[in-house]
C-alpha positions in Angstrom: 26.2 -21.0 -15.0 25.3 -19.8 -11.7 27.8 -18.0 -11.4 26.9 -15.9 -14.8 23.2 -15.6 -13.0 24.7 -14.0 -9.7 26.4 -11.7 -11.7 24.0 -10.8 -13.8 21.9 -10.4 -10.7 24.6 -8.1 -9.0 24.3 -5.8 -12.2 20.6 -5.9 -12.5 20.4 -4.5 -9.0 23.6 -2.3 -9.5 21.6 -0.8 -12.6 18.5 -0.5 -10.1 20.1 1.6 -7.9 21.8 4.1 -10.4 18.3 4.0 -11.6 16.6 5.1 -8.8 19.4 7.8 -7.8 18.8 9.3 -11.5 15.2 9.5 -10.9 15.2 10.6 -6.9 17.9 13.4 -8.0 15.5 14.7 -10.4 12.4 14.8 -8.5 14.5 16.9 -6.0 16.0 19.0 -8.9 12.3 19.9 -9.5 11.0 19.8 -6.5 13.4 22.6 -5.4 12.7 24.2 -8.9 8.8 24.1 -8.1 9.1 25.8 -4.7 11.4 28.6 -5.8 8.8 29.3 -8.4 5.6 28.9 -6.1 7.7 31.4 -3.7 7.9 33.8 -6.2 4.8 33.4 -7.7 3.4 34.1 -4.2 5.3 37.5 -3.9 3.8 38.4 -7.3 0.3 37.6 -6.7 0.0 39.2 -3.4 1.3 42.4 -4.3 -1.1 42.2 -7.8 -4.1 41.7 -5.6 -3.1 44.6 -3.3 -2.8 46.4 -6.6 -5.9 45.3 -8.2 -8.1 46.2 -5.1 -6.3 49.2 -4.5 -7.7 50.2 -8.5 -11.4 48.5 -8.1 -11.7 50.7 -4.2 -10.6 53.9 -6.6 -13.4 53.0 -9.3 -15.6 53.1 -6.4 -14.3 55.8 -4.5 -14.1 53.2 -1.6 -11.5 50.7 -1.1 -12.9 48.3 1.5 -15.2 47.4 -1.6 -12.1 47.0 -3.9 -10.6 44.4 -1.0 -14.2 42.9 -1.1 -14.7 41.9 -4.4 -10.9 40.9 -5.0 -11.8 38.4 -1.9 -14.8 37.4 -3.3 -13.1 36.7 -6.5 -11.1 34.1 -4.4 -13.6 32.9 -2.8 -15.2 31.7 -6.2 -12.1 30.4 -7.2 -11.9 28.1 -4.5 -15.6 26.9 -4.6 -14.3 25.8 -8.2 -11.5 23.8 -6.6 -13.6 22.2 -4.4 -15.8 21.5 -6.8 -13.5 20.0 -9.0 -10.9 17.9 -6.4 -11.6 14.9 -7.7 -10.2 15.7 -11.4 -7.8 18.1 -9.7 -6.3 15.2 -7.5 -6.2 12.4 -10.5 -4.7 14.7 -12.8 -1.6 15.7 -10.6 -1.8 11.7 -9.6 -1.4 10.7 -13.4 1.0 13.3 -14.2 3.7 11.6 -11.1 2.9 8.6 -12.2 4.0 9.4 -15.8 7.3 10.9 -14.4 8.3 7.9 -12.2 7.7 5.7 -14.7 9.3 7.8 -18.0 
């Protein structure tokens, strides 16, 4: 009998481990998939933003005011993210959660 328990205990913690490799291999897998993407995604908006000033200082006939207003843009966009951290923070938070645990 306890030598069907040590086994079983061998396994369990065997299982464990493959278990935990699975789930470590694909939060790297995505992890790398996430900053690829964010790289990217970086290129992409910078060069739209240079674009998009670039057209609003045309409209104007002044393109410090096109750079202006994308920036202030941002600047709006962050007081939202400020604003909302809390929810921001909780929701990322819940989402890992869910994907360590699925």
């Amino acid at each position: 009998m306890i030598e069907t328990i040590k086994e079983y205990a061998s396994k369990r913690i065997d299982l464990l481990k493959i278990e935990a490799t699975e789930k470590s291999s694909l939060s790297a897998g995505l992890i790398t998939y996430f900053v690829v993407l964010l790289v990217a995604f970086t290129f992409f908006i910078i060069l739209f933003n240079f674009g998009i000033a670039f057209l609003i200082g045309k409209a104007l006939d002044n393109t410090s005011y096109g750079f202006l207003i994308v920036a202030a843009f941002y600047v709006v966009v962050m007081a939202f993210i400020i604003a909302f951290k809390t929810k921001i923070v909780n929701g990322v938070a819940d989402q890992v959660i869910k994907f360590l645990n699925h």
